[in-house]
N, C-alpha and C positions, 0 to 999 in steps of 0.2 A: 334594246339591241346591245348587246353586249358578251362578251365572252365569260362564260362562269367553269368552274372546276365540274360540273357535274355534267352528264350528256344529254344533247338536245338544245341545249341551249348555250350558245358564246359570246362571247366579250371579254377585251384584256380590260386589265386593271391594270396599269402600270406595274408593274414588275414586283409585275404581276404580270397585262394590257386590261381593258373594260370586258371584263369577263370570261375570260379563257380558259376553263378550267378543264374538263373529262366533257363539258355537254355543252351543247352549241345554243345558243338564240337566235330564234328569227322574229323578223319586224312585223311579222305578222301577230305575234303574242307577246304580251309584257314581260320586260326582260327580267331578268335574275339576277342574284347577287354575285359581283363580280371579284376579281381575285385582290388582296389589299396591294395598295401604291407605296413602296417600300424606299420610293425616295423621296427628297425636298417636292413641295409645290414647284410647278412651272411657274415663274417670273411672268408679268406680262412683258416679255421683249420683242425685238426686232422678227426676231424667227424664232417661235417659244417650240420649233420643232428639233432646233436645235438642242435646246436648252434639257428637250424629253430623252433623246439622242445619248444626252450626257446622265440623263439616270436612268438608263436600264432599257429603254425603249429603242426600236427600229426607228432610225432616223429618215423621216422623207424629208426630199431634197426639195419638193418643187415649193410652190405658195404657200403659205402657212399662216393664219390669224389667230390672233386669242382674240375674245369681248366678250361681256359681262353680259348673263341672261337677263331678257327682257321680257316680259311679260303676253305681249300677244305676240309676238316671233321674235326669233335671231336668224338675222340674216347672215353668211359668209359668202361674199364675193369676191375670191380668190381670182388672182393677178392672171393674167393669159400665160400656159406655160406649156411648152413644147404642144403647139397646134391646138390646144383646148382651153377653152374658158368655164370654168365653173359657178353655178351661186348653188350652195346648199343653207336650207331652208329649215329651222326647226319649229315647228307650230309652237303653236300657245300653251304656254303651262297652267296643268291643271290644279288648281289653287291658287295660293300667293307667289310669285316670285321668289326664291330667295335673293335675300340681296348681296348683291357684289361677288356672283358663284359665275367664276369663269368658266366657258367651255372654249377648246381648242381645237382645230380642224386645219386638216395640213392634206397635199397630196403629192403623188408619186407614179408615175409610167410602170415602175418595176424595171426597166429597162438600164439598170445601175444607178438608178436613183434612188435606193432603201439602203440603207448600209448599218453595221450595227448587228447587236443581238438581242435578244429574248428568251431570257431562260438559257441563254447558252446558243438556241439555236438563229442560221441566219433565216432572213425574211422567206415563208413559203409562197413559190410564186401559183400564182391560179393555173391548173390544169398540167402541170408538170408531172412528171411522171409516179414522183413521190408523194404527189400531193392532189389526195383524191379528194373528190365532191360527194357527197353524201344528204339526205333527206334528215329529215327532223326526227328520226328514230336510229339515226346511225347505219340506215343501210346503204348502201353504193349506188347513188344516182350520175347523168352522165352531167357532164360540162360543157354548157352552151357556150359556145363562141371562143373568143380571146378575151383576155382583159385589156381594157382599152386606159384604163386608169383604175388606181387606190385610193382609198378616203380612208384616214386617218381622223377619229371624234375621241376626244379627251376629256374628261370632267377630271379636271386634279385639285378641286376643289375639298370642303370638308362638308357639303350637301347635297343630298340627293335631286336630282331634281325632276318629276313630274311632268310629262307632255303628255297631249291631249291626243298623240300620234307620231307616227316615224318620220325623219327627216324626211323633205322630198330633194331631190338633185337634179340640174337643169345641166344639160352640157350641150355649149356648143362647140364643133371641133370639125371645121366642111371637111380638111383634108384625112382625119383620122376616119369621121364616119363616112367620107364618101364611101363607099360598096356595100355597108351595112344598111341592115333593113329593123334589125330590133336590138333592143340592150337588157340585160336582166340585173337586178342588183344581188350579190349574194353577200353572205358574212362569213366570214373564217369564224373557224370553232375548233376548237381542243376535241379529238376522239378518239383516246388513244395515241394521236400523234396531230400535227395539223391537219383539218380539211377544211372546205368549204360547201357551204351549205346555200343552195341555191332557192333565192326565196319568189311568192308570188307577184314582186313586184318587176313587172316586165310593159318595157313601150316601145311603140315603133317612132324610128327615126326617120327625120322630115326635116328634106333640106338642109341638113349636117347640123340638125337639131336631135336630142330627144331628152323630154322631161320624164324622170322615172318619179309618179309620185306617194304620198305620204300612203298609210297604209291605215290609216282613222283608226287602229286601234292604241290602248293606253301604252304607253311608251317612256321608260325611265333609264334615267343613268345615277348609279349608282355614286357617290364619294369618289375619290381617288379609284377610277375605273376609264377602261379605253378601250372602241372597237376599231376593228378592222372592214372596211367593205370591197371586194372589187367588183365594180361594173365589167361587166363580159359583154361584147356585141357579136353578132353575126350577121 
């Protein structure tokens, strides 16, 4: 998952972001090489989304954690922020570990909590009018729901690293999902301009829960690379 220069598949790379090139990725197929990370490694600090903010990246405002890949999962259980509580989940890597390879995961409402640029331009919001949704071949598909939240995944590390499958994301949020009945996860991708690309990862939500999960196929993040995802409900 990841933004790469070519179409069909994306991910920013750091300023690059994880992949974001001309073609989009989806978590449904292993991702592609991403655009290169053109500033300093993120610090492990306080808020390391701040720190991305400050080289070249869309800065999200809400919870934000770095930690060091771990072998049979990384867990991120990001802070309750505006009505939602997240854990995002990366399976087990396929092979050895590298060691000491940070990954980063921040999020954001969209709701003036992205600030910042990317290549110049500010954050595309999901389903705007400028900012169309598209299939994995670049043609004009529609856009389900709202965006209910953004997930921000970072490797500013100097190793690739191999998973056994796509993050899975748990949200609980009663008062955001009360009226929703599904959530889908999509990825932003470069296609000619930003879009979003709506992938087969969709759940229904139960009780101001819904877990959107892994997608079992091979799944990598490239070096100094960064995606973008938003969850849409309806």
């Amino acid at each position: 998952m990841r933004f790469s220069i070519v179409r069909g598949v994306a991910v920013f790379v750091i300023f690059a972001l994880a992949a974001c090139g001309g073609r989009a990725i989806v978590p449904t197929q292993s991702s592609a090489p991403g655009m290169p990370f053109t500033g300093d490694l993120a610090p492990r600090v306080t808020n390391p989304c701040a720190t991305l903010g400050s080289e070249g990246v869309w800065h999200f405002h809400g919870s934000c954690l770095s930690a060091n890949v771990k072998q049979s999962a990384t867990l991120f259980k990001l802070k309750a922020y505006r009505g939602i509580t997240q854990i995002l989940k990366y399976p087990a890597v396929s092979g050895k570990a590298p060691s000491k390879t940070p990954l980063i995961t921040g999020e954001a409402t969209g709701h003036g909590d992205i600030t910042g640029t990317f290549q110049g331009t500010k954050f595309p919001v999901y389903g705007s009018s400028s900012v169309p949704c598209v299939n994995q071949y670049g043609s004009a598909a529609s856009c389900s729901g709202k965006a209910v939240l953004y997930d921000l995944m970072v490797n500013p590390g100097t190793t690739t690293v191999n998973f056994v499958g796509s993050p899975s994301v748990a949200l609980t949020a009663g008062s955001v999902l009360k009226k929703k009945k599904t959530c889908t996860l999509n990825q932003m991708v470069q296609d000619g301009g930003w879009a979003y690309e709506p992938t087969p990862v969709t759940a229904a939500v139960k009780k101001g829960k819904v877990v959107l999960p892994t997608d079992g196929l091979p799944y990598h993040m490239d070096s100094h690379t960064v995606e973008v995802f938003a969850i849409s409900c309806q």
